[in-house]
C-alpha positions in Angstrom: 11.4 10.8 9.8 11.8 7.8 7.6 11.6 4.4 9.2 13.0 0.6 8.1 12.2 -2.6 9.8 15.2 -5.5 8.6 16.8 -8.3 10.0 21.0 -8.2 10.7 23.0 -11.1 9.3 22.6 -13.1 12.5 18.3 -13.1 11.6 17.8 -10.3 14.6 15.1 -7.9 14.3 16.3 -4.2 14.0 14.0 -1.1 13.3 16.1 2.1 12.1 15.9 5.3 11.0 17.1 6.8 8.1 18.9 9.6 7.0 18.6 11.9 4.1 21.2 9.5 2.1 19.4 6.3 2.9 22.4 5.5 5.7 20.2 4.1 8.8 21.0 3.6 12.8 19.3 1.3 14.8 16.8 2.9 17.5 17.8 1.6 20.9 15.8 -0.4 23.3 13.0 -1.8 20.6 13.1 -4.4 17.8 10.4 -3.4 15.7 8.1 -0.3 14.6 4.8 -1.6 15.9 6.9 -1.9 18.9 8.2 1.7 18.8 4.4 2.9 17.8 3.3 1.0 20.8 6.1 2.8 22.8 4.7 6.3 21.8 0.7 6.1 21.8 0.7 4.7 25.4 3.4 7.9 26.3 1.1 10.3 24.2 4.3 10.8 22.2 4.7 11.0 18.4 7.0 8.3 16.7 9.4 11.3 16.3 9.6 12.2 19.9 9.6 8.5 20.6 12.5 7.6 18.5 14.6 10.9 20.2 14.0 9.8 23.6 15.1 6.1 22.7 18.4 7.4 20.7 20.3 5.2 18.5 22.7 3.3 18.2 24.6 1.2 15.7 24.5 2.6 12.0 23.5 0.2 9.0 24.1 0.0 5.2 20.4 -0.8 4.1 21.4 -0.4 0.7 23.1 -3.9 1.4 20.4 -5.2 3.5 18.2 -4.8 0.2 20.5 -6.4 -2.0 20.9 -9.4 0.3 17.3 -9.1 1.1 17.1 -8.8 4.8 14.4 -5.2 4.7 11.4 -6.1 5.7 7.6 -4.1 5.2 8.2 -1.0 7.5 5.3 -2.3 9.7 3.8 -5.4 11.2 1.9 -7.5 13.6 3.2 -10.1 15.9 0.6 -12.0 15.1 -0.6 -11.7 11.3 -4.2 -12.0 12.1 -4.5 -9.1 13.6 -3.2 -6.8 10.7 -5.6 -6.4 7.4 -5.3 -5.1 4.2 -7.7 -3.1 2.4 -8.0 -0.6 -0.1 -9.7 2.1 -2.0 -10.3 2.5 -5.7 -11.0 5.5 -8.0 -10.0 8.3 -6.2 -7.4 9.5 -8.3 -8.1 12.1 -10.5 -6.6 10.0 -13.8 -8.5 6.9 -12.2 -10.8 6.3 -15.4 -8.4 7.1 -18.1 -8.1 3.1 -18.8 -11.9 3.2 -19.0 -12.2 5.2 -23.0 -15.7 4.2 -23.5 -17.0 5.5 -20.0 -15.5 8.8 -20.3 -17.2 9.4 -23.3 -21.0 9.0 -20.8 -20.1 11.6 -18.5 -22.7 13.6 -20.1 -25.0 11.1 -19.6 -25.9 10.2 -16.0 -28.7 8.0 -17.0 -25.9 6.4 -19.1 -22.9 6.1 -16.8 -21.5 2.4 -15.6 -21.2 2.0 -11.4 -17.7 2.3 -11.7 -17.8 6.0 -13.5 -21.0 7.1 -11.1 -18.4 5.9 -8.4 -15.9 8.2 -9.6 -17.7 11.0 -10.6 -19.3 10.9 -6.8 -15.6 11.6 -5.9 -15.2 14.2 -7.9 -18.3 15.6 -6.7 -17.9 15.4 -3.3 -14.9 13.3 -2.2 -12.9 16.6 -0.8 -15.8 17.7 2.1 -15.2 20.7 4.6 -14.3 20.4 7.8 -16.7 18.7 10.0 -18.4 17.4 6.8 -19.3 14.3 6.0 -18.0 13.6 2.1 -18.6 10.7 -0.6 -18.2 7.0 0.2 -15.5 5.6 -1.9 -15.3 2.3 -3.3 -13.5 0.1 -1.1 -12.2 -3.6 -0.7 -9.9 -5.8 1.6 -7.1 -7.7 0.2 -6.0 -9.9 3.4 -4.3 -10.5 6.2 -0.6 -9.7 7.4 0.4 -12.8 5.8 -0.3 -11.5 2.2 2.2 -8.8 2.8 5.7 -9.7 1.0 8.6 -8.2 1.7 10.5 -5.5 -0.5 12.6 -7.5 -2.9 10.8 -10.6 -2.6 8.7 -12.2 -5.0 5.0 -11.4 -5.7 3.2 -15.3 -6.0 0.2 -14.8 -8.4 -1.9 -17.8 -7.6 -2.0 -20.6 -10.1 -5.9 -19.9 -10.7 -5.2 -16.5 -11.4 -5.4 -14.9 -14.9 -3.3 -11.7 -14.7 -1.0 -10.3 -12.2 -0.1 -7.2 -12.3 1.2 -3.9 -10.6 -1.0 -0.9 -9.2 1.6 1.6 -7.7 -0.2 3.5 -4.7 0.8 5.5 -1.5 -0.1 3.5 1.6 -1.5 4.4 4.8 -0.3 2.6 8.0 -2.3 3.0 11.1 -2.3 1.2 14.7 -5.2 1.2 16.8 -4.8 2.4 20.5 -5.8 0.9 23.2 -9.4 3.4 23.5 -10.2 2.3 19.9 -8.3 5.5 18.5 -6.9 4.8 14.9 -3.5 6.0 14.9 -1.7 6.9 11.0 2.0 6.1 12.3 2.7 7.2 8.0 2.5 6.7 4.5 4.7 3.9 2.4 5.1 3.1 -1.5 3.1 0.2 -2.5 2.3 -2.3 -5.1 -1.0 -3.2 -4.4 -0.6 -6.3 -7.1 -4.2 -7.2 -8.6 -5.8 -9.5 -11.3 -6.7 -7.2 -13.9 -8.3 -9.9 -16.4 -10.7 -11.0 -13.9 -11.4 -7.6 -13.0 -12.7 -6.9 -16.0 -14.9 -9.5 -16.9 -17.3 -8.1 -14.4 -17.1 -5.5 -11.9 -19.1 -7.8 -9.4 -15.4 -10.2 -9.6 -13.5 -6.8 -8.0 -13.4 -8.4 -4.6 -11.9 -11.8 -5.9 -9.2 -10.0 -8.0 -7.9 -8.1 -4.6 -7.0 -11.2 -2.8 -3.9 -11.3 -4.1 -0.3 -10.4 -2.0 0.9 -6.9 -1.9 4.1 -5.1 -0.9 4.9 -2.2 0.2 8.1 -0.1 1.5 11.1 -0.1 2.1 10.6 3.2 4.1 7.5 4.4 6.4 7.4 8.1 6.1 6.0 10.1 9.7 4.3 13.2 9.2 1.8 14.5 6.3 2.0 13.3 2.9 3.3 15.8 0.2 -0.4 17.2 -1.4 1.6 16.5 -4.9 4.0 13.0 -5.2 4.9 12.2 -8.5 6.6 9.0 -9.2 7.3 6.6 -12.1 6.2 2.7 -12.5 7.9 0.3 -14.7 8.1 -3.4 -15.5 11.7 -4.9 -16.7 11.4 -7.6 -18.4 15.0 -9.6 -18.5 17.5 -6.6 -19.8 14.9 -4.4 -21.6 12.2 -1.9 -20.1 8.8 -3.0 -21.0 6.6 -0.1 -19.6 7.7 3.1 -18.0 5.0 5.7 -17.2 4.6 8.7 -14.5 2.0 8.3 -11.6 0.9 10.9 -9.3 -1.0 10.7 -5.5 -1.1 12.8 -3.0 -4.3 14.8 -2.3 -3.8 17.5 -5.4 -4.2 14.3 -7.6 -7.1 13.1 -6.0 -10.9 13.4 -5.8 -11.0 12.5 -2.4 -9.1 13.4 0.8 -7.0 11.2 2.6 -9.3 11.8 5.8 -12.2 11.4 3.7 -10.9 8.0 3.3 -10.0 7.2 6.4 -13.3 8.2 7.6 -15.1 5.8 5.8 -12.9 3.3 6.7 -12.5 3.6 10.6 -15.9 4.3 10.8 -17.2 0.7 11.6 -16.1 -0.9 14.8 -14.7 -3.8 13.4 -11.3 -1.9 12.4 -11.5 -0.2 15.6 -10.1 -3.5 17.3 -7.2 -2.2 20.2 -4.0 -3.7 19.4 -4.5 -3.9 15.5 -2.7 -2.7 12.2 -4.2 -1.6 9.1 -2.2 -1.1 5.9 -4.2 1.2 3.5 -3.9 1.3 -0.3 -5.2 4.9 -1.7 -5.4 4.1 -5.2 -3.6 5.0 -8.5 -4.2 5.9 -11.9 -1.5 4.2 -13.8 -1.7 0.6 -14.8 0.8 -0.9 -17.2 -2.8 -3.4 -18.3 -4.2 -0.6 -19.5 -1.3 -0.1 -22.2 -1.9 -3.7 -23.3 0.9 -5.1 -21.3 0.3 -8.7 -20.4 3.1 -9.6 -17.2 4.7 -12.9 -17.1 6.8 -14.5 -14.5 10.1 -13.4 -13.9 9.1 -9.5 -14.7 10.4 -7.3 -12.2 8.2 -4.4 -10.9 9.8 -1.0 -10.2 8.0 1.6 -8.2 10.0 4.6 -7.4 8.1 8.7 -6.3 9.8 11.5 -5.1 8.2 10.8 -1.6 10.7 8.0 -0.8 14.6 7.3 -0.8 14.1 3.7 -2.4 12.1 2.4 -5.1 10.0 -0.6 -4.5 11.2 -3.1 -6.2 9.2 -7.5 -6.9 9.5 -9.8 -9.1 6.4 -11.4 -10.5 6.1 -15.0 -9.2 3.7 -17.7 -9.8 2.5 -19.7 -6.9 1.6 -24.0 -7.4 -2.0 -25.1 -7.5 -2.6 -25.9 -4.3 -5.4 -28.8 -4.3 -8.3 -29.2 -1.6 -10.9 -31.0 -0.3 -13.7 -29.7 1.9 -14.2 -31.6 4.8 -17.6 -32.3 6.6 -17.8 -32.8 9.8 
């Protein structure tokens, strides 16, 4: 099942699903997925069975709705606070091919940088047996629900911010039950939009070049992810193509497991909190920065995978300087 969250011309909240040719109908009797996830963990239901027993009701053109912009991220929080952002990096089997002059030390393990121990750990032992306990990946948080920008809407690099550019990943989005149980509702397309120059300065600058908006949708996906997605990321630039290039996820182009991930993630407390959302970025390999391209505003990114009905589409935006003082109290 493949679910959209938008707004109808009047500005009212509507969460549909779609069918296989991207026509949707409104589920009856709630006005948004976290709503309809809600719904089904406290009537031990899945979101399938929950959307069957709710029916629906009016159909919708959400080809239209993304042309006019009115689709919203398939998931959300009433209140923004209580929804965070994070992600995981070098899991994907390609994830070092930007990285020439590490590869070259994997023979080496006196030699290797953290970021190539990090991945080769993964490869190691990222993909653990049952009831095994696999590899910590490297991990960071990007924000709360209000860095989260809508398909079709601009991506606001901040004015401070040296590069801005696209990182197309799956997406994991989970709600928390009211005994602490993480719940994955699905997976989603995502840009998870990062500062590439700062990045690579230093390694120790990771976690500044994360807190950055992100998008991801149109479409939440129930069920298991495909072990092999394949899908293509480009950057148009006015009427030409600047950089088209294949990416690949799902767990047959990883070195870790999704639930190897996930277990390292839910395992602290903190994002065990009842009543919250957690949008999870699982990494990618493909990064038009590492061909040498160098985004400007106004570029339009284009995500698209075999996964999904509609590509994920942004356009680069640069947000003002936005002056402050520290007060003392």
């Amino acid at each position: 099942m493949r679910l959209v969250q938008l707004r109808g011309v009047d500005g009212a909240r509507t969460v549909a699903v779609l069918g296989d040719d991207g026509s949707g109908r409104a589920i009856q009797g709630v006005t948004s997925a976290y709503e309809l996830a809600s719904r089904a963990v406290a009537e031990k239901l899945s979101l399938d069975a929950m959307m069957a027993r709710l029916g629906t009701g009016e159909s919708i053109d959400v080809r239209v709705a993304l042309a006019e912009g009115r689709v919203l991220a398939p998931l959300d929080h009433p209140d923004p606070a209580h929804l965070l952002v994070t992600g995981t990096g070098l899991t994907h089997l390609g994830s070092a091919e930007g990285r020439d002059a590490m590869h070259k030390t994997l023979s080496g393990p006196d030699t290797l940088t953290d970021s190539m121990r990090m991945f080769k750990l993964g490869l190691e032992s990222g993909k653990p047996g049952p009831g095994q306990e696999g590899a910590q990946p490297e991990w960071f948080y990007k924000g709360d629900g209000a860095s989260v920008v809508a398909p079709e809407s601009p991506l606001a690099s901040p004015a401070f911010a040296q590069d801005g550019g696209e990182e197309p990943e799956i997406v994991g989005l989970y709600l928390i039950g009211p005994d602490g149980t993480p719940h994955r509702l699905g997976f989603a397309l995502g840009n998870e939009f990062s500062d590439h120059v700062t990045e690579k300065f230093n390694y120790l600058w990771l976690a500044h070049s994360k807190l950055r908006p992100c998008a991801f949708g149109s479409e939440l996906r129930t069920g298991a992810l495909p072990a092999a997605v394949t899908g293509s990321s480009r950057v148009r630039r006015g009427n030409q193509i600047i950089f088209d290039k294949p990416f690949l996820s799902g767990e047959d182009n990883m070195s870790h497991t999704i639930a190897n991930l996930e277990a390292h993630h839910f395992k602290y407390p903190g994002f065990r909190r009842p009543g919250d959302v957690h949008i999870h970025f699982f990494g990618t390999a493909t990064l038009s920065f590492s061909a040498g391209i160098k985004t400007q505003e106004g570029d339009v990114f284009e995500i698209e995978a075999d996964a999904f009905l509609f590509p994920l589409r942004n356009t680069l935006g640069i947000a003002p300087a936005e002056p402050f003082l520290v007060a003392a109290l």
